[in-house]
C-alpha distance (Angstrom), angle and dihedral (degrees) to the residues before:
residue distance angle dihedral
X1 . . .
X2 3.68 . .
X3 3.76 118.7 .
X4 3.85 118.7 -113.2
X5 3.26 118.8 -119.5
X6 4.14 119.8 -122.9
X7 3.99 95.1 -102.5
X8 4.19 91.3 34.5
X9 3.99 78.9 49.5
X10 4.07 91.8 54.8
X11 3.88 86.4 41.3
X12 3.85 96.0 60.7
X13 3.82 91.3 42.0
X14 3.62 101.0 50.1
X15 4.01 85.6 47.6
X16 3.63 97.8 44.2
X17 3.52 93.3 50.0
X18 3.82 93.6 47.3
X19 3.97 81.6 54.4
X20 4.23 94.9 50.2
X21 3.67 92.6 38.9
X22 4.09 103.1 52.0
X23 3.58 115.5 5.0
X24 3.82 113.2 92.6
X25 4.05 137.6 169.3
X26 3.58 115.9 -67.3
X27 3.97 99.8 15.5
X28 3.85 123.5 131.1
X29 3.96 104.3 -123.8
X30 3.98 129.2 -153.4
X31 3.81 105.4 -148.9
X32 3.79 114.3 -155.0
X33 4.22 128.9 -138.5
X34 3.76 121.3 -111.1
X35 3.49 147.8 43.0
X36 3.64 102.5 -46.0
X37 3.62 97.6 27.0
X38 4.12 86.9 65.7
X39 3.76 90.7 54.5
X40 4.03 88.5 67.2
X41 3.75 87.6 45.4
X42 3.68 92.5 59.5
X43 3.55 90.4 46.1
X44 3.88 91.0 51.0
X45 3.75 82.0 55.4
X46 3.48 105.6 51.3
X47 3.97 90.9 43.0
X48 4.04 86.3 55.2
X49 4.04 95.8 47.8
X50 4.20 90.7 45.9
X51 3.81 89.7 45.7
X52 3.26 93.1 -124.7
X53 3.82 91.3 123.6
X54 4.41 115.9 34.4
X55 3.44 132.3 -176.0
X56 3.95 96.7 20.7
X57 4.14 128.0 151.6
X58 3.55 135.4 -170.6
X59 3.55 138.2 -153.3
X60 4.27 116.9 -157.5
X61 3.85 119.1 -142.1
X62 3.78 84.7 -157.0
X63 3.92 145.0 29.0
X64 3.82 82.8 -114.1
X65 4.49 95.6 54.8
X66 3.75 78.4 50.7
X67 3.29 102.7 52.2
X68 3.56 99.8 45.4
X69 4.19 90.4 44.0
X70 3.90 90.7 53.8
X71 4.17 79.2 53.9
X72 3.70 93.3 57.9
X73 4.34 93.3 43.1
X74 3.81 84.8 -104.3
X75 4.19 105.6 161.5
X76 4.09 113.0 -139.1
X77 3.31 134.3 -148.8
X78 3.72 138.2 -176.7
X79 3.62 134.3 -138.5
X80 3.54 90.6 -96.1
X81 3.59 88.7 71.2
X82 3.99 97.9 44.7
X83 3.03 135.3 20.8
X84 4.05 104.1 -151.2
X85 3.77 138.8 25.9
X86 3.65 124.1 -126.9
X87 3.92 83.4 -145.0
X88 3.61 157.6 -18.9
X89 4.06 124.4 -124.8
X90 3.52 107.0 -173.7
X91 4.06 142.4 138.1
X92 3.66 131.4 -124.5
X93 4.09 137.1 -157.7
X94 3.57 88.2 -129.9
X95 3.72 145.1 1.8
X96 4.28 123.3 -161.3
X97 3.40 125.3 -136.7
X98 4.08 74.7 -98.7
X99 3.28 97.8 61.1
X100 3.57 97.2 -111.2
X101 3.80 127.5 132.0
X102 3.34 156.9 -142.1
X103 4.34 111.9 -145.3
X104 3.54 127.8 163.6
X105 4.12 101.3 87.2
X106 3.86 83.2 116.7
X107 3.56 93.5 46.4
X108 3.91 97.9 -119.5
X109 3.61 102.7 102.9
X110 4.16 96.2 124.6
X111 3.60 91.9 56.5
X112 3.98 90.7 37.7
X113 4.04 94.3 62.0
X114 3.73 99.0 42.6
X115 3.94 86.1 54.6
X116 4.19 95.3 45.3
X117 3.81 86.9 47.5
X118 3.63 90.2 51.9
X119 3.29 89.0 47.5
X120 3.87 131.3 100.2
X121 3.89 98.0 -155.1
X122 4.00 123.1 15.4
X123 3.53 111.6 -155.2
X124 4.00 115.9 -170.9
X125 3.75 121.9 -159.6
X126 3.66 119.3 -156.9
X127 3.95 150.2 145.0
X128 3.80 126.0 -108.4
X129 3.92 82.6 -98.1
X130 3.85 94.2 69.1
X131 3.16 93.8 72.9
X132 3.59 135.9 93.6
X133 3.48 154.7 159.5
X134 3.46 99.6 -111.6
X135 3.96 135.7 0.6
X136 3.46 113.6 -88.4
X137 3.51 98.3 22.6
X138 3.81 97.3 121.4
X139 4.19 101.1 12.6
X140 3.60 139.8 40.1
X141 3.58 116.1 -125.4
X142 2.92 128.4 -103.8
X143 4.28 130.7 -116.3
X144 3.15 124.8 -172.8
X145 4.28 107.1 -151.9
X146 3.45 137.9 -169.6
X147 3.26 116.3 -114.9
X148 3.18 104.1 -121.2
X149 3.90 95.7 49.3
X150 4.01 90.6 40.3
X151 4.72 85.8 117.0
X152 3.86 91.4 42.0
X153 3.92 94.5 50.7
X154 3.59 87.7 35.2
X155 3.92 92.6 55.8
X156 3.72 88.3 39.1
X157 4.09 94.4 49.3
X158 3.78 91.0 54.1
X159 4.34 89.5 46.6
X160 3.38 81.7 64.3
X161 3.79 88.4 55.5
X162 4.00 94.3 -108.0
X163 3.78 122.8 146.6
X164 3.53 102.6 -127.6
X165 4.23 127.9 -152.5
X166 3.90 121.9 173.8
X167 3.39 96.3 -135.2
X168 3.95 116.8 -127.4
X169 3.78 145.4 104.2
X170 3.60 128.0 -101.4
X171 3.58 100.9 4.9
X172 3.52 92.0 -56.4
X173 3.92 128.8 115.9
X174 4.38 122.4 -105.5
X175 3.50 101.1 -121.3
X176 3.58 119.6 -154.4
X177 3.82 129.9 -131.0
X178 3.67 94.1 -113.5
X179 4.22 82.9 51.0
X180 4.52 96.2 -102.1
X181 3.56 125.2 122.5
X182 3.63 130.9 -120.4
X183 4.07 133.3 -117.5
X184 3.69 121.1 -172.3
X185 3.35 109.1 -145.0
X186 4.19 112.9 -159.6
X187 4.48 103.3 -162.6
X188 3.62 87.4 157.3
X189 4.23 112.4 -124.3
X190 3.96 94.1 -13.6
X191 3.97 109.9 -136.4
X192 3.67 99.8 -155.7
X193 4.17 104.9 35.1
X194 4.01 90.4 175.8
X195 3.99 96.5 48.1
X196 3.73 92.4 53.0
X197 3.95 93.6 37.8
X198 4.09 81.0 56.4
X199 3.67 96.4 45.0
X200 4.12 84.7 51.2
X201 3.77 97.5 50.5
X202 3.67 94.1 47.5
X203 4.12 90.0 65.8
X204 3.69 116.1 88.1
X205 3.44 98.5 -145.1
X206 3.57 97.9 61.0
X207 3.89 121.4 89.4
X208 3.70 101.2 -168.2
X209 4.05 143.7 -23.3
X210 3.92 126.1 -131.1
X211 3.86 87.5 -135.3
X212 4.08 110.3 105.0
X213 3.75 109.9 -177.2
X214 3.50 125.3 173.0
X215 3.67 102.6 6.5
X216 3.92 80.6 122.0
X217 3.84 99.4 -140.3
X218 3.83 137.3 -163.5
X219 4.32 99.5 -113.3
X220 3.83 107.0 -157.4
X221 3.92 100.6 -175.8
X222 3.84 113.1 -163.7
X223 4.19 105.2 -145.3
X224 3.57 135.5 160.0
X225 3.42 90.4 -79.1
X226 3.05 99.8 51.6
X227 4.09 142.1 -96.2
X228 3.92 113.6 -22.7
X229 3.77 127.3 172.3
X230 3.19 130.2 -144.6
X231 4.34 122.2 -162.9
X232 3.04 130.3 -149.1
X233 4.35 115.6 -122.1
């Protein structure tokens, strides 16, 4: 087996914890995108085939979450078949002092907030990295357009003194699961993260924004020293 890497190492134990610490028998699960996110899927799945967890559903926030839960013999559901989540596990590009965040690195970030507002408990698994002083210090955020307002959001982004990539590879566009593009938008550490999230949400051609404030999450922050967690007041 290969050897983890340090920050891969962090990953796994911020996840796994997440996984030991919250998830019990018979809850309905939101299972995050990315690269810590998965970690806690795996766990899910390995908790389901020992027994040790029973009864236990998932739903994906991307085509990628559910992929990787119907590898580990995690069941799915939709909204259609419940109405609320017992929690969230997910990850996050950054986390303030706050405990707000900046998501969307993975490209899910639609699909991530309608599942951690239907959620009961979020619970965010990260490495010491992840967090920062302020949003935006070390990543752009994230906005998921329309397609056919992708210039007009674009213009407006950079009014607002934003450096703005389309995000894709090889000249060609990100696409979305829900069928949007993506614009990174660089505003440096970002002093007021609910006045900008506002003045996002209010254009029409915008689908979502990799800002999450006040969802008031539970931060478990994986560290040489271990797993610590940090709530929110």
């Amino acid at each position: 087996m290969t050897e983890l890497d340090p920050r891969t190492q962090a990953k796994r134990a911020a996840a796994e914890a997440a996984v030991d610490r919250y998830v019990r028998s018979g809850q309905r699960v939101g299972l995050g995108t990315g690269s810590t996110a998965v970690w806690a899927i795996r766990r899910i799945g390995a908790r389901l085939a020992d027994g040790t967890l029973t009864d236990l559903a998932g739903i994906a926030t991307s085509g990628a979450a559910a992929a990787a839960a119907a590898a580990c013999g995690i069941p799915l559901v939709t909204f259609d078949d419940v109405a609320r989540l017992d929690l969230t596990i997910d990850g996050a590009d950054e986390v303030s002092p706050s405990l707000d965040l900046v998501k969307g690195g993975g490209g899910a970030h639609l699909r991530e907030l309608v599942v951690a507002q239907a959620s009961d408990h979020l619970v965010i698994v990260v490495d010491e990295a992840k967090l920062v002083p302020a949003l935006g210090s070390t990543f752009a955020v994230p906005v998921e357009v329309f397609r056919l307002a992708r210039r007009v959001e674009h213009d407006y982004l950079t009014s607002l003194g934003a450096e703005v990539r389309r995000r894709g590879t090889d000249g060609e566009p990100f696409v979305t699961d829900e069928g949007n593009w993506i614009l990174d938008a660089d505003f440096g550490a970002i002093g007021d993260p609910a006045a900008l999230l506002r003045s996002l949400q209010a254009r029409a051609g915008i689908a979502a924004v990799g800002l999450f404030v006040g969802l008031h999450p539970t931060v478990l922050v994986a560290g040489l020293d271990g797993v610590r967690e940090l709530a929110s007041p």
